[in-house]
N, C-alpha and C positions, 0 to 999 in steps of 0.2 A: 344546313337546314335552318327555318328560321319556325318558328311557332308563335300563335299570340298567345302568351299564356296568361294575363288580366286583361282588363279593358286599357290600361296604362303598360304592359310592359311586356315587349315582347323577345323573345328568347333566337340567338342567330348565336350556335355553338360551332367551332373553330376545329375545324379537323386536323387536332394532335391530339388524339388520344394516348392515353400512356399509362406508365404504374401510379404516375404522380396527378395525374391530368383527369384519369379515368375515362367517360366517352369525348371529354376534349373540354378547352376553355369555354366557359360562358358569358358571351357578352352579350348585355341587356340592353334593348333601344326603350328608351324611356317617354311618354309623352301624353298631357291630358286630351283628353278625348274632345273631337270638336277642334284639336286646337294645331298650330303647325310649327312651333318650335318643339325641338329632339332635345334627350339629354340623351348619351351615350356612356353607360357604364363597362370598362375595362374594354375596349377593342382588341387585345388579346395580340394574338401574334403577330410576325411580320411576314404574312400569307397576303397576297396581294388579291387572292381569290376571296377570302373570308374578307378584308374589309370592304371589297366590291359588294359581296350580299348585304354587309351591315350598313353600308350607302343607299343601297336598292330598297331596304327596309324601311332607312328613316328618311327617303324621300317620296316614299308612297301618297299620295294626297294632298302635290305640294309642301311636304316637310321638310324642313332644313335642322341639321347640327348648328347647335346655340353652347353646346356646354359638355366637354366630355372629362368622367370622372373617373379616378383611380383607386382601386381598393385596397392596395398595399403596391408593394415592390417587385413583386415575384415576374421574372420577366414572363411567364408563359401569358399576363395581364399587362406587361407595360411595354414589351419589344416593340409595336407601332404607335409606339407615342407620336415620332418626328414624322412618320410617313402619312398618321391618322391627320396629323395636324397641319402635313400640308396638302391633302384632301380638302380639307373642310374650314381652315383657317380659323375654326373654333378655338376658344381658351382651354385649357385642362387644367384641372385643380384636383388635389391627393394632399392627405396630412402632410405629406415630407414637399417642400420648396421643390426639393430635385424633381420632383414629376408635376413640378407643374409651368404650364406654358401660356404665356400672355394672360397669368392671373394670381392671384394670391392665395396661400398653403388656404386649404378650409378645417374649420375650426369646429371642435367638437361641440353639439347641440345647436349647429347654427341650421337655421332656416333658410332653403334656398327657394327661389318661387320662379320657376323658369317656362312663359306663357301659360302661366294656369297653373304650372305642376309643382304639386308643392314634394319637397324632400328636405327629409331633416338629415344629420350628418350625426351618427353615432362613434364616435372613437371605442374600437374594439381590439387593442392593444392582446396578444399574446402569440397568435401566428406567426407574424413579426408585431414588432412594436410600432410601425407607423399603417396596421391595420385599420379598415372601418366599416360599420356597415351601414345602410343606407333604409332607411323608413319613409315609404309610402303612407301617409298619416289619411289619406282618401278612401286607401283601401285597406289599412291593415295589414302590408306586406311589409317584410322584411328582405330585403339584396343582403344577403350574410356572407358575400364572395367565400371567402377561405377560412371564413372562422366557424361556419356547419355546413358541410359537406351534403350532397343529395342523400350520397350512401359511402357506408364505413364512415371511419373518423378522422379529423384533422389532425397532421404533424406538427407538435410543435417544437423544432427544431433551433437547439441552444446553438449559438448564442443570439443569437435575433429574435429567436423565440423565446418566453417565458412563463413558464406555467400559471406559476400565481394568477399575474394582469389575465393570462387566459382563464382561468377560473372564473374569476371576478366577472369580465365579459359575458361567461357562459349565464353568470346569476342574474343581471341587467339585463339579458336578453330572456331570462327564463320570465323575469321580471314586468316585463311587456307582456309577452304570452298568459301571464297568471289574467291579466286585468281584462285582455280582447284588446287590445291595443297592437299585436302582433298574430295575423288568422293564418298566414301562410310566408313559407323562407323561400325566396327567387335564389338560389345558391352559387358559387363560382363554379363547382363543377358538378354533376349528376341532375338528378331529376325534383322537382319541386315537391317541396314538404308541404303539406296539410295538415299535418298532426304537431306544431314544433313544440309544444309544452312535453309531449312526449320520446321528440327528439332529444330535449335538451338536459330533459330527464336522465336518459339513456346514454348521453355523453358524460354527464356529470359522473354517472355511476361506475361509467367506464375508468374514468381517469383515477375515481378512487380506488379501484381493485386493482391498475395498475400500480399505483402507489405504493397497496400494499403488498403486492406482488417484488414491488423493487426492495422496498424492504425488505424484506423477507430473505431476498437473494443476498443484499448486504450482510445481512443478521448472518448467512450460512456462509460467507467468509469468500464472495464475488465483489473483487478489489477495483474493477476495469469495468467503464462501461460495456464493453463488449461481453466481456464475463456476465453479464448482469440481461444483455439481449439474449444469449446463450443458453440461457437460464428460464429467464421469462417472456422471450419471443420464440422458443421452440418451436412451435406449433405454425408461426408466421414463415410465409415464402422468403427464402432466401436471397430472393433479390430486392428485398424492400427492409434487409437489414441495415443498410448505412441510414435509411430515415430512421428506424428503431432506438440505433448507436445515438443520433442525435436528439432523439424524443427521450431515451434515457439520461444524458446527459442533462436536459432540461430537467428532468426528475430527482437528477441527486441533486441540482443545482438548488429547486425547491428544498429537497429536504432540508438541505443542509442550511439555508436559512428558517425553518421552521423551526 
C-alpha cells in the first residue's frame, strides 16, 4: 500500500506483518513539494515487491532517490540495503558507519537539505543505541521509526537497548511537542500520531509503572528475569515473552545503576 500522508512524506508499508512488525515495516518516501529529488527512509525488507512500489512512489513526477536513510539496525529496516542501493545507486547514511553506503555515518543535530527538503537528524539512542529520528522542520513532523510506535509500546531490549538513553529520548521528544515544533509522529510501524505530547505522555507513564512493577517483583523475592516477566507480564500473550525477558532485563539493568 502506499499513502500520501503530508504534503512531504509519503507512507509504502512492507507486507511483514508480525508480533514485532505489527501491520508491517514503514518505509517513508520523503520529498518537498514542487520538487524532484526523494529521500527514502528505511526501505525495509528484502521483498522485491515492496521496494518495486517504493521505486514507483518515488518516481511519480519525474522523481529520483538522491539519499536513502536508516533508522537504526533492526533488519526488518535494513535487510535491502545492498539490493536498495543497487536499484537506485543512491548513498545511505544511519548513525552506525556499517549502514552506510557511498556516504558518511550522519551526525546528530545535523542539517540535511536534500532539493528543497530540509531534515534535521535527531539521535534517539535507547531502542538500540545507534537509533534516530528524523524532523520535518517545514511541517512539524516527526519519522520516530522504532522509538514510538503507532500503537502499543516499544521494546527496549538489553543489551542494545537501554532504558535510561531511552527515557532521555522519550523527554527531547516530549520536548519538541511541548513548544509545536513536533504536530504529528510518521512512525516505523502502525498508524500516524496526531496527538504525540499525549503519546509520549503515556509512554513515559507506562515505563514508570513498569518499573515499579519490576520492583516490586524483586522486593517479593523474583531472582531471574523470567521470574520477574512471570510475575509482571502475566497478563501479556505468551508469545511476546522473550521481548518482555529482554525489556525486563533492560529494567533491572536500569535499576541497578540507579
Amino acid at each position: 500500500m502506499a499513502e500520501e500522508v503530508t504534503p512531504r512524506a509519503t507512507l509504502v508499508r512492507a507486507d511483514n506483518p508480525g508480533v514485532m512488525t505489527l501491520d508491517g515495516t514503514n518505509t517513508w518516501v520523503l520529498r518537498e513539494p514542487g520538487h524532484r529529488g526523494v529521500v527514502v527512509l528505511d526501505p525495509g525488507p528484502l521483498d522485491e515487491a515492496h521496494l518495486q512500489r517504493v521505486l514507483d512512489v518515488a518516481g511519480r513526477d519525474g522523481g529520483r532517490v538522491e539519499l536513502v536513510l536508516f533508522s537504526h539496525w533492526h533488519p526488518d529496516h535494513t535487510d535491502a540495503i545492498d539490493r536498495f542501493f543497487e536499484l537506485t545507486g543512491a548513498p545511505a547514511r544511519a548513525l552506525d558507519e556499517k549502514w552506510c553506503r557511498d556516504a558518511e555515518p550522519l551526525e546528530d543535530g545535523e542539517l540535511l537539505d536534500v532539493d528543497g527538503l530540509s531534515i534535521r537528524v535527531m539521535a534517539t539512542p535507547g531502542h538500540t543505541m545507534d537509533s534516530i529520528c528524523l524532523v520535518l522542520p517545514a511541517e512539524a513532523s516527526l519519522l520516530s521509526a522504532d522509538t514510538i510506535l503507532g500503537k502499543g509500546t516499544t521494546v527496549v531490549a538489553h543489551p542494545d537497548g537501554a532504558l535510561g538513553p531511552y527515557l532521555d529520548s522519550l523527554r527531547a521528544i516530549r520536548g519538541l511537542a511541548t513548544v509545536g515544533e513536533v504536530v504529528r509522529v510518521l512512525p516505523g510501524h502502525g498508524p500516524v500520531i496526531d496527538e504525540p505530547l499525549r503519546v509520549v505522555d503515556a509512554y513515559l507513564s507506562h515505563r514508570a509503572e513498569r518499573l515499579q512493577q519490576v520492583r516490586d517483583a524483586v522486593a517479593a523475592g523474583d531472582t531471574t528475569p523470567m521470574q520477574v516477566v512471570e510475575r509482571v507480564y502475566a497478563d501479556v500473550d505468551r508469545s511476546v515473552w522473550f521481548a518482555a525477558e529482554m525489556s525486563v532485563r533492560a529494567q533491572l539493568d536500569y535499576l541497578a545503576q540507579s
